[in-house]
N, CA, C and O atoms as a GROMACS GRO file, in nm:
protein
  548
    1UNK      N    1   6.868  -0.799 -11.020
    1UNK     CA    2   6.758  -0.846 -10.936
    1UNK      C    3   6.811  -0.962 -10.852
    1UNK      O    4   6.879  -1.051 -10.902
    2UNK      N    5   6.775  -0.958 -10.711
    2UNK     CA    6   6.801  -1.038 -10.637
    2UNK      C    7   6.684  -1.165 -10.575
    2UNK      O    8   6.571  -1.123 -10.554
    3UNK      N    9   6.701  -1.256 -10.558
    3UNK     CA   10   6.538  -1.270 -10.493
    3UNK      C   11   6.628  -1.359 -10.336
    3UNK      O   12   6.741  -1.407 -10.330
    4UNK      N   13   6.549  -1.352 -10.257
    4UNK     CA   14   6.618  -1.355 -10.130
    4UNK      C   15   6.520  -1.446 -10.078
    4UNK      O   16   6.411  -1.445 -10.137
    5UNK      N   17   6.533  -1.526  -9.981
    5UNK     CA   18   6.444  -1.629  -9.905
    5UNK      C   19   6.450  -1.610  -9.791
    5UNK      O   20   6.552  -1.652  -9.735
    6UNK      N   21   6.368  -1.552  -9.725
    6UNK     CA   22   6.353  -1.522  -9.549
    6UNK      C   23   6.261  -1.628  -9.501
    6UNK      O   24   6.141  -1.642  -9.526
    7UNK      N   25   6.369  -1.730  -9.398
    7UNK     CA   26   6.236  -1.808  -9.340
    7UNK      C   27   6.194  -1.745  -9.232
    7UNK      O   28   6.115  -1.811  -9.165
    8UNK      N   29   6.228  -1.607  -9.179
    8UNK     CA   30   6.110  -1.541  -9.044
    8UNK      C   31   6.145  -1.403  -9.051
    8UNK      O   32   6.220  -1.333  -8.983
    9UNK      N   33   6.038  -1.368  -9.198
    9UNK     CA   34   5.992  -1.270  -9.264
    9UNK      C   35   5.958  -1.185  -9.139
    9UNK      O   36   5.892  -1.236  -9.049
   10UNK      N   37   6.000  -1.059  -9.132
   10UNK     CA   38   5.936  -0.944  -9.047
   10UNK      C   39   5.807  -0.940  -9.081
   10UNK      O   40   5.783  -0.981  -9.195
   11UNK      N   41   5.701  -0.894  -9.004
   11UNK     CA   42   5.539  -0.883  -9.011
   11UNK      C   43   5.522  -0.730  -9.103
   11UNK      O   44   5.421  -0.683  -9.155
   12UNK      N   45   5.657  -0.677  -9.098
   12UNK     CA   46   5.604  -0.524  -9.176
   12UNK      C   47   5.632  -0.557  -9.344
   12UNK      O   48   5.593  -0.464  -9.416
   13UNK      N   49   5.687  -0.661  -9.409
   13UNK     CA   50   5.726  -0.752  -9.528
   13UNK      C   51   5.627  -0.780  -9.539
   13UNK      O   52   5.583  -0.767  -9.653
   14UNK      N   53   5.510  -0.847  -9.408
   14UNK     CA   54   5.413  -0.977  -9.526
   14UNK      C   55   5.281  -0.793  -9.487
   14UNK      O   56   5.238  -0.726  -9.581
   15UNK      N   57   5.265  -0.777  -9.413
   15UNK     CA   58   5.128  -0.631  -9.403
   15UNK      C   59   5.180  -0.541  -9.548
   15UNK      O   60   5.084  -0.484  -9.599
   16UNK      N   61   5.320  -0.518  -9.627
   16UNK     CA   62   5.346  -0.434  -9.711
   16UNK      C   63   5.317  -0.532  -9.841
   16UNK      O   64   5.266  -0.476  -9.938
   17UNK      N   65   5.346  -0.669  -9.850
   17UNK     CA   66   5.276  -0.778  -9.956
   17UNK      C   67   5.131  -0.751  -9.963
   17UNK      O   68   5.076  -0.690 -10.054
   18UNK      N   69   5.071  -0.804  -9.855
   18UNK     CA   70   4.930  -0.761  -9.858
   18UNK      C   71   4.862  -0.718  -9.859
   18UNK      O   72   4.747  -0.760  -9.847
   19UNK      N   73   4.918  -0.549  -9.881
   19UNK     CA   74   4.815  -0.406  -9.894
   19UNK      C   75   4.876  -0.468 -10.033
   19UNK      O   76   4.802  -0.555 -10.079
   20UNK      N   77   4.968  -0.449 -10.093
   20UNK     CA   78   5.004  -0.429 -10.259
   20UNK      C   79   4.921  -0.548 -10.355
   20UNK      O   80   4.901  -0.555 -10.476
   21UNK      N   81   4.892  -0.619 -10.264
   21UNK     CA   82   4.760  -0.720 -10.388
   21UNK      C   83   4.640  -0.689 -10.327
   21UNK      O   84   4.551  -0.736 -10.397
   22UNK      N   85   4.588  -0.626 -10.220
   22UNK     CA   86   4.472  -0.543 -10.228
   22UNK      C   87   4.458  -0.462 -10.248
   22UNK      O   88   4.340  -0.426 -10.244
   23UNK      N   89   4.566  -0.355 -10.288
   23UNK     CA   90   4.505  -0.237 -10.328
   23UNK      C   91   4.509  -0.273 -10.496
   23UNK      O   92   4.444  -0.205 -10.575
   24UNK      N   93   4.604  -0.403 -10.543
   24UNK     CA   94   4.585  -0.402 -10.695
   24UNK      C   95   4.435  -0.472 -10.670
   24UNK      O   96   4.374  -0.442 -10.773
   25UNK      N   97   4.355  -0.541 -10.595
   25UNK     CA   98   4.230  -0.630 -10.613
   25UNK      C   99   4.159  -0.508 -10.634
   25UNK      O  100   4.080  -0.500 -10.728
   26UNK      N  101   4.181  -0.411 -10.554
   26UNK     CA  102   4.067  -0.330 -10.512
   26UNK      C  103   4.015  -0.261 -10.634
   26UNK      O  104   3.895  -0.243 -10.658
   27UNK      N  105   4.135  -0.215 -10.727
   27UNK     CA  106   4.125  -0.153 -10.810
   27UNK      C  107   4.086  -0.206 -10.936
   27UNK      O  108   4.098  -0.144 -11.042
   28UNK      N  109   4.028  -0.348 -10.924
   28UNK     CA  110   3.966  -0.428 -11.043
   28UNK      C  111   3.855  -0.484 -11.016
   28UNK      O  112   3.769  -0.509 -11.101
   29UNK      N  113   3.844  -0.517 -10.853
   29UNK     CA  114   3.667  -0.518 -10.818
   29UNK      C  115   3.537  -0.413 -10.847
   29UNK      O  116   3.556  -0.296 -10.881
   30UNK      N  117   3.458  -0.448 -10.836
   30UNK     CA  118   3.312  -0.354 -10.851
   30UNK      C  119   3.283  -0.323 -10.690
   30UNK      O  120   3.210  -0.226 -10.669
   31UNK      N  121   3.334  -0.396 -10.575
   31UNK     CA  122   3.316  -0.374 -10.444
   31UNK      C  123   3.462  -0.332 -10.421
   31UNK      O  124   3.556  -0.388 -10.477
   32UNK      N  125   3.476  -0.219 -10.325
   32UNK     CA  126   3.587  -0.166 -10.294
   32UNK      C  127   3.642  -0.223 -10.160
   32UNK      O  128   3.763  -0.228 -10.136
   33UNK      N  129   3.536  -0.270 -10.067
   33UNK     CA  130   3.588  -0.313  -9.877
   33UNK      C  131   3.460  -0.435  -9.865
   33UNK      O  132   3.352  -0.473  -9.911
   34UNK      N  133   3.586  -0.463  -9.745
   34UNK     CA  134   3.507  -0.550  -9.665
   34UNK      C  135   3.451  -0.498  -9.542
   34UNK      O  136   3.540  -0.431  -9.490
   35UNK      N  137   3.344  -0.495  -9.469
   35UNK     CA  138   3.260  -0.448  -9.385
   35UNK      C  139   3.238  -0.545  -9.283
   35UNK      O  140   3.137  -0.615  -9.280
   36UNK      N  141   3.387  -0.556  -9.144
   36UNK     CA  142   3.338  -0.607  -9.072
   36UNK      C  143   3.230  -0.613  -9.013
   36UNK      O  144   3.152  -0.518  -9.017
   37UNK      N  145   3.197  -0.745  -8.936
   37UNK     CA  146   3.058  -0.767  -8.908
   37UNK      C  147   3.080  -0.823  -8.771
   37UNK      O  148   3.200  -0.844  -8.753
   38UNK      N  149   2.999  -0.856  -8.658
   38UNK     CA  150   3.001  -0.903  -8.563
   38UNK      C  151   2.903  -0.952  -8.448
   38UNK      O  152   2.848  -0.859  -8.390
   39UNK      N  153   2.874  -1.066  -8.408
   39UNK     CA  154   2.814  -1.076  -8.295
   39UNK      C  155   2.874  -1.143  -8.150
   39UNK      O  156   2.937  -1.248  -8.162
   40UNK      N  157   2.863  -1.103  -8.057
   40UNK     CA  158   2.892  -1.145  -7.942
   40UNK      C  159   2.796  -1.141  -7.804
   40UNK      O  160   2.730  -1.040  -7.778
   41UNK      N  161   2.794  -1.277  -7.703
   41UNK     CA  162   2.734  -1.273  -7.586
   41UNK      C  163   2.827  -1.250  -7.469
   41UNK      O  164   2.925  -1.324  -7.457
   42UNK      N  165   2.811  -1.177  -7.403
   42UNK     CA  166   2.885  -1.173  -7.267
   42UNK      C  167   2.853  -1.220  -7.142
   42UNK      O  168   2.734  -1.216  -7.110
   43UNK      N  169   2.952  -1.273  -7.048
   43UNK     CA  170   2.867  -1.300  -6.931
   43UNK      C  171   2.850  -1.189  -6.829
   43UNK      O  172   2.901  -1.081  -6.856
   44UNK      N  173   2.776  -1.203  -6.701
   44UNK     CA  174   2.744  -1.090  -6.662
   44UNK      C  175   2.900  -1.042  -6.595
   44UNK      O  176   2.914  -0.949  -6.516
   45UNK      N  177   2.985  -1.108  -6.635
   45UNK     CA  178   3.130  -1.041  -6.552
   45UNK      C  179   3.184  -0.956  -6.677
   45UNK      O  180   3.277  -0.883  -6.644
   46UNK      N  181   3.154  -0.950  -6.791
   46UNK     CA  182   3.163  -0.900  -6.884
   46UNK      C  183   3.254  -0.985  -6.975
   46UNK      O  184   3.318  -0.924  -7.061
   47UNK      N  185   3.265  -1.107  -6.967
   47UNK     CA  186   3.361  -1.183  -7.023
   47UNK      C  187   3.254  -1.222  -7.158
   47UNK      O  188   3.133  -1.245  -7.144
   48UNK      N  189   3.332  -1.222  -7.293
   48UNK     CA  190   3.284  -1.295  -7.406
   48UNK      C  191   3.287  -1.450  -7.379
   48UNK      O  192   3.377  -1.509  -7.319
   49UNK      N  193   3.197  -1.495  -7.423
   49UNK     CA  194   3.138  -1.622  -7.375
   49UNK      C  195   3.127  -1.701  -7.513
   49UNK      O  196   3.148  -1.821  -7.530
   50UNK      N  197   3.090  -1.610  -7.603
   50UNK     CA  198   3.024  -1.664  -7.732
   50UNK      C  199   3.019  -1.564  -7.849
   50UNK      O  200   2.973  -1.452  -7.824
   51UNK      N  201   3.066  -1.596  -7.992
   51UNK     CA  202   3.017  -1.531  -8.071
   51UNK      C  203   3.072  -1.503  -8.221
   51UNK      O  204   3.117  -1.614  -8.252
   52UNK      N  205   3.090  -1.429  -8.317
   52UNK     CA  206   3.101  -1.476  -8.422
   52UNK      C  207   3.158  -1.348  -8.522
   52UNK      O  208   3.114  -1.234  -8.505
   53UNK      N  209   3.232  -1.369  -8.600
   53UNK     CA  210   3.298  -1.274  -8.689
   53UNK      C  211   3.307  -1.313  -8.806
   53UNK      O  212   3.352  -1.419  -8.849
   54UNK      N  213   3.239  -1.174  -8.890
   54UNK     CA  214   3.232  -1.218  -9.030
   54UNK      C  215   3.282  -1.060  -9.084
   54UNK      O  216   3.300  -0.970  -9.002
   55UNK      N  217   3.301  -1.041  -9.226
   55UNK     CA  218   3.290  -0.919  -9.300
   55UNK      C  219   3.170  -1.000  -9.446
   55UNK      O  220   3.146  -1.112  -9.490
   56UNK      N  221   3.126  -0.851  -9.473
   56UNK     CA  222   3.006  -0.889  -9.564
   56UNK      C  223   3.108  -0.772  -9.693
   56UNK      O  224   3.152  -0.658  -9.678
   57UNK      N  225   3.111  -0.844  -9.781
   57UNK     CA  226   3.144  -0.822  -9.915
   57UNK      C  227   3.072  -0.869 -10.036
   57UNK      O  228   3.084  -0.987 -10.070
   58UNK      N  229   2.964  -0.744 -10.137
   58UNK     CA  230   2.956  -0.698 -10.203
   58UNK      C  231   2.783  -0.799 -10.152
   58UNK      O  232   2.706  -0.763 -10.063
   59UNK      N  233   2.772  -0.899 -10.224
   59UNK     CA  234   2.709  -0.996 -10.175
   59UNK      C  235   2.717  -1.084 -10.119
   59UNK      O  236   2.631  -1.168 -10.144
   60UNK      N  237   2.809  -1.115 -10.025
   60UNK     CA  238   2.871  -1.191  -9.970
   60UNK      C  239   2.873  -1.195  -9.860
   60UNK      O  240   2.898  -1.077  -9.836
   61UNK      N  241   2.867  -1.240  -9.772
   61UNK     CA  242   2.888  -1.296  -9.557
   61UNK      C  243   3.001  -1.338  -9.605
   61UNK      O  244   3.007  -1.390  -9.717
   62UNK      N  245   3.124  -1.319  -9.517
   62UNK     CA  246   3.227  -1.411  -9.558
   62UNK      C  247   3.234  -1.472  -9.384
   62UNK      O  248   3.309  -1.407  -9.311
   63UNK      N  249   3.169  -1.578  -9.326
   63UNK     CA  250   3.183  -1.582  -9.183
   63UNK      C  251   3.339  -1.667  -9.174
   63UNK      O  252   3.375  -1.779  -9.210
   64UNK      N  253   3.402  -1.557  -9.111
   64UNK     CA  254   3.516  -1.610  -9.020
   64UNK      C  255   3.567  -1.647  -8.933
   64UNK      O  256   3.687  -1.672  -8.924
   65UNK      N  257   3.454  -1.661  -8.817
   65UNK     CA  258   3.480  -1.743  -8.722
   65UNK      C  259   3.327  -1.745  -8.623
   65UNK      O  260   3.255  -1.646  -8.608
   66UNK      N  261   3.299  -1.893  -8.560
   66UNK     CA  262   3.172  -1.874  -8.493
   66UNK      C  263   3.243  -1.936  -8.356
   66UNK      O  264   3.351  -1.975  -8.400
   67UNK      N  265   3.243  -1.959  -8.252
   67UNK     CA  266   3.298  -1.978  -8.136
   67UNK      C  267   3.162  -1.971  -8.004
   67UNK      O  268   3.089  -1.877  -7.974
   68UNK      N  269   3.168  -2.094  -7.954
   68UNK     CA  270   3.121  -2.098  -7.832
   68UNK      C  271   3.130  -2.142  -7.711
   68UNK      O  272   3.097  -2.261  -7.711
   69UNK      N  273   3.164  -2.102  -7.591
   69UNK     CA  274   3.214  -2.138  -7.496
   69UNK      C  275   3.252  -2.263  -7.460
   69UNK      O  276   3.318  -2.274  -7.563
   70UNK      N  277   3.269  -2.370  -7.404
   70UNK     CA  278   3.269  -2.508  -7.332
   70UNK      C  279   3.086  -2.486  -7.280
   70UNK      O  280   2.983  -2.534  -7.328
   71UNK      N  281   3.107  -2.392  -7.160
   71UNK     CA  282   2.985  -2.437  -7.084
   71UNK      C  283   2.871  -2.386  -7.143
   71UNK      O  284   2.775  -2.394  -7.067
   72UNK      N  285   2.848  -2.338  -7.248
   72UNK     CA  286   2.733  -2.335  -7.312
   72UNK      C  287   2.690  -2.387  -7.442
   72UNK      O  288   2.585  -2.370  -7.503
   73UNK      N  289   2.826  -2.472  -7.480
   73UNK     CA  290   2.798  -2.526  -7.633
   73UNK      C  291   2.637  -2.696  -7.566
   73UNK      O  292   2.622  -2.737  -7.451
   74UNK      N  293   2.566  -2.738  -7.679
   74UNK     CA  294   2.468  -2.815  -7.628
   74UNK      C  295   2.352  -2.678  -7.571
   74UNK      O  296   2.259  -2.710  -7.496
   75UNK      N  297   2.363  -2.575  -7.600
   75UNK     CA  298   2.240  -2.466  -7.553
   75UNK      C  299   2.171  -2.435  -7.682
   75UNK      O  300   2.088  -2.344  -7.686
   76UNK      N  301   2.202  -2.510  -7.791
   76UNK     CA  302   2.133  -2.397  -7.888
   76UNK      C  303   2.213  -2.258  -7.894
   76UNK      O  304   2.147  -2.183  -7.967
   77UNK      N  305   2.315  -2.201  -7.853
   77UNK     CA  306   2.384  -2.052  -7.845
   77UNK      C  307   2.431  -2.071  -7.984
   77UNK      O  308   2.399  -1.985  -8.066
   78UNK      N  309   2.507  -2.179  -8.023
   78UNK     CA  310   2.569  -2.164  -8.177
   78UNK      C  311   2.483  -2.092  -8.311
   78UNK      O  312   2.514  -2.021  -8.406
   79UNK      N  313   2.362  -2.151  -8.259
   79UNK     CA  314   2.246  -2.163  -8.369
   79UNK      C  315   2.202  -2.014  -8.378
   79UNK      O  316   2.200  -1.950  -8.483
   80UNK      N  317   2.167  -1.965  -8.253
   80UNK     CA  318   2.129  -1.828  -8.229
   80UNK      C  319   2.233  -1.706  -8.265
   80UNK      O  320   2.204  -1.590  -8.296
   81UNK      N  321   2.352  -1.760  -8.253
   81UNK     CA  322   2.468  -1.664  -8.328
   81UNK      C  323   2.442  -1.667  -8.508
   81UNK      O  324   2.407  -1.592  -8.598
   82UNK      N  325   2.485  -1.803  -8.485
   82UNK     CA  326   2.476  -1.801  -8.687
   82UNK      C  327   2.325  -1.752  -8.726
   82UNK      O  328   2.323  -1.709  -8.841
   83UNK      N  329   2.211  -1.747  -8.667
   83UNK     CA  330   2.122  -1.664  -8.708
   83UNK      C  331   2.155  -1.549  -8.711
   83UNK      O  332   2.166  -1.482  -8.814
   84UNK      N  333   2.169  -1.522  -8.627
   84UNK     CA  334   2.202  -1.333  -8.583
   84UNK      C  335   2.299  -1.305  -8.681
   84UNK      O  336   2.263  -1.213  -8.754
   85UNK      N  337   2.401  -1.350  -8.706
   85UNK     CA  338   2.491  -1.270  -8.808
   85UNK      C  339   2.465  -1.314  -8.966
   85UNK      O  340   2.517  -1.254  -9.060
   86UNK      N  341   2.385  -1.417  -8.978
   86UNK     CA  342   2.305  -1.459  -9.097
   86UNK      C  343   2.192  -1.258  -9.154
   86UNK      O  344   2.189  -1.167  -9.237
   87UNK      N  345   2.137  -1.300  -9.048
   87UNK     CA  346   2.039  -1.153  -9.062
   87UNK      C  347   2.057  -1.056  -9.090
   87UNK      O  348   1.997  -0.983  -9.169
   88UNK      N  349   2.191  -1.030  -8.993
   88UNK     CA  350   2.316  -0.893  -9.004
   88UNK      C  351   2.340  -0.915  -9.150
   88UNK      O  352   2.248  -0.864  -9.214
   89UNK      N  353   2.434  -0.975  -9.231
   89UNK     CA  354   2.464  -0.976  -9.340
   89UNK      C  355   2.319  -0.947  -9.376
   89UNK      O  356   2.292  -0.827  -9.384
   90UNK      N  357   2.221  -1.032  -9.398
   90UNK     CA  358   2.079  -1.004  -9.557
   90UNK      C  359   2.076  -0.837  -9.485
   90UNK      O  360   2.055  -0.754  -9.574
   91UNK      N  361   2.089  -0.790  -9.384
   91UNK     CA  362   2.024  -0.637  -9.396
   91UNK      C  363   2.140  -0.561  -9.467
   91UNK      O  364   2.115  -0.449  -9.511
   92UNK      N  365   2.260  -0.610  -9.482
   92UNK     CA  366   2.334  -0.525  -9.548
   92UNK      C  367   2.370  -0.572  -9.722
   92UNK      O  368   2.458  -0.515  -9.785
   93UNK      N  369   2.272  -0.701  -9.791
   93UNK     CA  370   2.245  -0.712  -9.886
   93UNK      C  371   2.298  -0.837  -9.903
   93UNK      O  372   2.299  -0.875 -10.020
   94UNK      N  373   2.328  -0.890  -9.846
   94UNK     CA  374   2.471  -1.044  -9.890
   94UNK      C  375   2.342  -1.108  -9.909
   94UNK      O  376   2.243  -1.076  -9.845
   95UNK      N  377   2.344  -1.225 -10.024
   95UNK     CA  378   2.273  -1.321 -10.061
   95UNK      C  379   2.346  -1.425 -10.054
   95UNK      O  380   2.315  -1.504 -10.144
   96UNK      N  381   2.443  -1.468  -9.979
   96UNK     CA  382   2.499  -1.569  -9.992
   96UNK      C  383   2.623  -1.569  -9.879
   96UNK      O  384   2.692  -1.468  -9.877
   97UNK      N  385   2.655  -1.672  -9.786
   97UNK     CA  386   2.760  -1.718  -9.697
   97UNK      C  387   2.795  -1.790  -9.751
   97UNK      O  388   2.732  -1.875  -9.815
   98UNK      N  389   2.984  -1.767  -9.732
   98UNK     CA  390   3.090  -1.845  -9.734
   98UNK      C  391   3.189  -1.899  -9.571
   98UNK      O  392   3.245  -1.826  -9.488
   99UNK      N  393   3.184  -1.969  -9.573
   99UNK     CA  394   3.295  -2.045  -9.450
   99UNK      C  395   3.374  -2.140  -9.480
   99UNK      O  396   3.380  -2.184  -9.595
  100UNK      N  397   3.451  -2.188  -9.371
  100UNK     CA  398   3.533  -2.286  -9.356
  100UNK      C  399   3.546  -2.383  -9.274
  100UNK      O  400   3.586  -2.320  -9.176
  101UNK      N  401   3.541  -2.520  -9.232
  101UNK     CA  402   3.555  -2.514  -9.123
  101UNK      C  403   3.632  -2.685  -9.174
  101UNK      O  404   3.618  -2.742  -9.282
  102UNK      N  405   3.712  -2.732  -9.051
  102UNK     CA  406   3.796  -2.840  -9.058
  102UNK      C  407   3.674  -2.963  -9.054
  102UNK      O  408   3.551  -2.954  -9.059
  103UNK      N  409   3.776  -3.098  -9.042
  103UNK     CA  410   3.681  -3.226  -9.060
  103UNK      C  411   3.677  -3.254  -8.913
  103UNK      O  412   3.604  -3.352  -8.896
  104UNK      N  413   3.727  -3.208  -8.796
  104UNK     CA  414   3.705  -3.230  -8.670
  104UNK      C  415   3.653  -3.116  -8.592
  104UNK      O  416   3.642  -3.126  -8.470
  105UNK      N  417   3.610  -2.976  -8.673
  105UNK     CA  418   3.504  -2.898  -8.616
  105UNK      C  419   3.368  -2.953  -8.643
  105UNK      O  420   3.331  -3.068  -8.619
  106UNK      N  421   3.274  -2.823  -8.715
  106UNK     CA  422   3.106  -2.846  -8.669
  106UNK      C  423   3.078  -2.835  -8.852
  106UNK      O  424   3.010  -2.750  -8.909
  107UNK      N  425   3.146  -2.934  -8.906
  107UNK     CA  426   3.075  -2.956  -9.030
  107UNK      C  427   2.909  -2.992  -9.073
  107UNK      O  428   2.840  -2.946  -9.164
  108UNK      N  429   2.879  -3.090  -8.972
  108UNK     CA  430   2.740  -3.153  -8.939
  108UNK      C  431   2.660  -3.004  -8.868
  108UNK      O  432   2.555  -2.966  -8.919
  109UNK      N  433   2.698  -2.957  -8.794
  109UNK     CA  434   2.600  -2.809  -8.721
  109UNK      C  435   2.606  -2.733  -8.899
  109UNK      O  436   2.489  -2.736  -8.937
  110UNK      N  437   2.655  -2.699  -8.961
  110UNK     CA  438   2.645  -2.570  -9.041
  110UNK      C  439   2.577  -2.662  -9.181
  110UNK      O  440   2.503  -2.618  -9.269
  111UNK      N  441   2.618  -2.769  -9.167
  111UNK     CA  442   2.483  -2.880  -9.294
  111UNK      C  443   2.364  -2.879  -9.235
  111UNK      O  444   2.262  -2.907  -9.298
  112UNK      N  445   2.362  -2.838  -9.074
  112UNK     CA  446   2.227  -2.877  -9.013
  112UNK      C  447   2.158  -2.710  -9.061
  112UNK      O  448   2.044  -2.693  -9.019
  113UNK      N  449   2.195  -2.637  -9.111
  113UNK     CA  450   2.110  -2.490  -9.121
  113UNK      C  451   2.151  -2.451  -9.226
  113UNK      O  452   2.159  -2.329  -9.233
  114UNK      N  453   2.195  -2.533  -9.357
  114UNK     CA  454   2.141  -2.520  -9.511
  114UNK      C  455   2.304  -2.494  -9.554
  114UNK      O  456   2.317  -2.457  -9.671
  115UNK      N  457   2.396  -2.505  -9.498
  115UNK     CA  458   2.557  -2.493  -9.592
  115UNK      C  459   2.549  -2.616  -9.617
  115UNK      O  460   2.512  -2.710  -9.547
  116UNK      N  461   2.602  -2.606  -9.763
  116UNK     CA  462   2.667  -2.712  -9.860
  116UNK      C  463   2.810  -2.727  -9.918
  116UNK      O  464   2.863  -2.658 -10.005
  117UNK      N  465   2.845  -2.802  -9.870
  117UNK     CA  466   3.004  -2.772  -9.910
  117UNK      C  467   2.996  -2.788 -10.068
  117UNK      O  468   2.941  -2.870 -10.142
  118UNK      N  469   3.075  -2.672 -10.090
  118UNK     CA  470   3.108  -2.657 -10.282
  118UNK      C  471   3.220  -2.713 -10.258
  118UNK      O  472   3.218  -2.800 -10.346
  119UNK      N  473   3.357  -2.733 -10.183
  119UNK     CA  474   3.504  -2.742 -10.196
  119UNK      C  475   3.559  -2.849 -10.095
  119UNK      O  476   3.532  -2.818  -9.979
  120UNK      N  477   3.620  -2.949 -10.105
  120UNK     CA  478   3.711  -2.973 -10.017
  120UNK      C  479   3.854  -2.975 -10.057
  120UNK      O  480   3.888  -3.007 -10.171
  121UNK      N  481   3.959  -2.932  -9.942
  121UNK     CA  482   4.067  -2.934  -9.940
  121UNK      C  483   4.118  -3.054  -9.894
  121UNK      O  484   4.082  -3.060  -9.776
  122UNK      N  485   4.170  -3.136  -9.915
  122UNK     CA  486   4.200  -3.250  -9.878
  122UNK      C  487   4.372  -3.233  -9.850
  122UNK      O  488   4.442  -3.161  -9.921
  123UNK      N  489   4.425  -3.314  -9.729
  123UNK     CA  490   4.470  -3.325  -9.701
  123UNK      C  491   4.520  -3.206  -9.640
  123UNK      O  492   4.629  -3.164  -9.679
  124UNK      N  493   4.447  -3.133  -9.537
  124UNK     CA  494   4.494  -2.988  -9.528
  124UNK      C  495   4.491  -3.013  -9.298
  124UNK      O  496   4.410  -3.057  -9.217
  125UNK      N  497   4.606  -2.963  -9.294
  125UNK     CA  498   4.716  -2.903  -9.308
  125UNK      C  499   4.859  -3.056  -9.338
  125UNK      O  500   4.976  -3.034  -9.369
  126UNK      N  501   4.801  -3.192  -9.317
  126UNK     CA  502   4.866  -3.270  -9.394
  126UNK      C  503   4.773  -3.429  -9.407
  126UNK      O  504   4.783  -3.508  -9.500
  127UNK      N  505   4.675  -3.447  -9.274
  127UNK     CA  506   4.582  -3.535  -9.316
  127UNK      C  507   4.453  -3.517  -9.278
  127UNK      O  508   4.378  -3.608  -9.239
  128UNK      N  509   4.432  -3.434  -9.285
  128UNK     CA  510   4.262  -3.385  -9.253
  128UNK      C  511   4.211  -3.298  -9.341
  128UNK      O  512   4.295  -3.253  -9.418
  129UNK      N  513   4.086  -3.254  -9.358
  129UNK     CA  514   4.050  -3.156  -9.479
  129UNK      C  515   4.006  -3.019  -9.443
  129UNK      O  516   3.977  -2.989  -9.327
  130UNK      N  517   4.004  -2.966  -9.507
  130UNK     CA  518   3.927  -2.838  -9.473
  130UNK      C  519   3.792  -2.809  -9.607
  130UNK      O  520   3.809  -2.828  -9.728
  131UNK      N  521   3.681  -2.768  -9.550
  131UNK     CA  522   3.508  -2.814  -9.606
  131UNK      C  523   3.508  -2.634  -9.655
  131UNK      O  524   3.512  -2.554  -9.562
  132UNK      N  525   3.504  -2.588  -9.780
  132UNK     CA  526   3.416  -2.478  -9.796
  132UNK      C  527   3.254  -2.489  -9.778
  132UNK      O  528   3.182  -2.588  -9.782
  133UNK      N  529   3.235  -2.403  -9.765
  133UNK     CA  530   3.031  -2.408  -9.721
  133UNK      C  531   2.995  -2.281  -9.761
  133UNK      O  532   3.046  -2.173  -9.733
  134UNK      N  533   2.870  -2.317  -9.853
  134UNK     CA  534   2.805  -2.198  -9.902
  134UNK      C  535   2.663  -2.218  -9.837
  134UNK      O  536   2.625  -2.331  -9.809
  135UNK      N  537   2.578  -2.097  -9.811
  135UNK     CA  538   2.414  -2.101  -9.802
  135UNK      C  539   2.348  -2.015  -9.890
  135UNK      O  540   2.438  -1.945  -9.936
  136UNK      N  541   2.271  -1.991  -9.927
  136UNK     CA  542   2.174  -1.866  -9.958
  136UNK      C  543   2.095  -1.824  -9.877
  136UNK      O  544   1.993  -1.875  -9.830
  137UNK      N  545   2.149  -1.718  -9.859
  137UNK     CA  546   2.100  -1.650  -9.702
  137UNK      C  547   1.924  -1.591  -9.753
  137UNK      O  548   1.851  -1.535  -9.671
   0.00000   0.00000   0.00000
């Protein structure tokens, strides 16, 4: 046995790592997938402007990213996304959101509509934190 140290691992190394501990997860969960999820606003040029990506697992929202333009953040648009994909998830059963978000994003916006951070990471990526946030949707 050899063990080898690649510091700029080919991408077909880390996608062949990471099917082989999901397909071992998969095969010990009670939920088999994750079920991307999505909302987005466009402008009338058809450009995404705003909007938000999650997958919903088993009971779970897992939101992975909410994003809103420059010229429309201060509109209320944030709020109206994280509703909308709040909803999306309860119709597909999730009782509960998980996120992330740093100490110089919108920690204060996602405390303002019922997340509570269960977790901090401290010192992440060397002096700032990163906030887990749960709700009950």
């Amino acid at each position: 046995m050899n063990i080898e140290v690649l510091e700029n691992p080919d991408q077909a190394l880390i996608d062949y790592l990471n099917k082989k501990i999901d397909d071992f997860n998969w095969a010990n969960w009670e939920v088999n997938e994750r079920v991307p999820l999505a909302v987005q606003i466009k402008s009338k040029q058809g450009e995404v402007i705003a909007g938000a990506a999650a997958r919903t697992f088993g009971d779970w929202l897992l939101l992975d990213t909410l994003w809103v333009s420059d010229e429309l953040r201060g509109q209320n648009v944030g709020s109206k996304i994280l509703k909308e994909i709040e909803v999306s998830g309860k119709k597909r059963g999730c009782i509960k959101c998980l996120l992330s978000t740093l100490n110089f994003q919108a920690m204060p916006f996602y405390e303002k509509h019922g997340y509570k951070t269960e977790w901090i990471q401290q010192g992440y990526p060397k002096t700032g934190c990163k906030y887990f946030m749960v709700k009950e949707l």
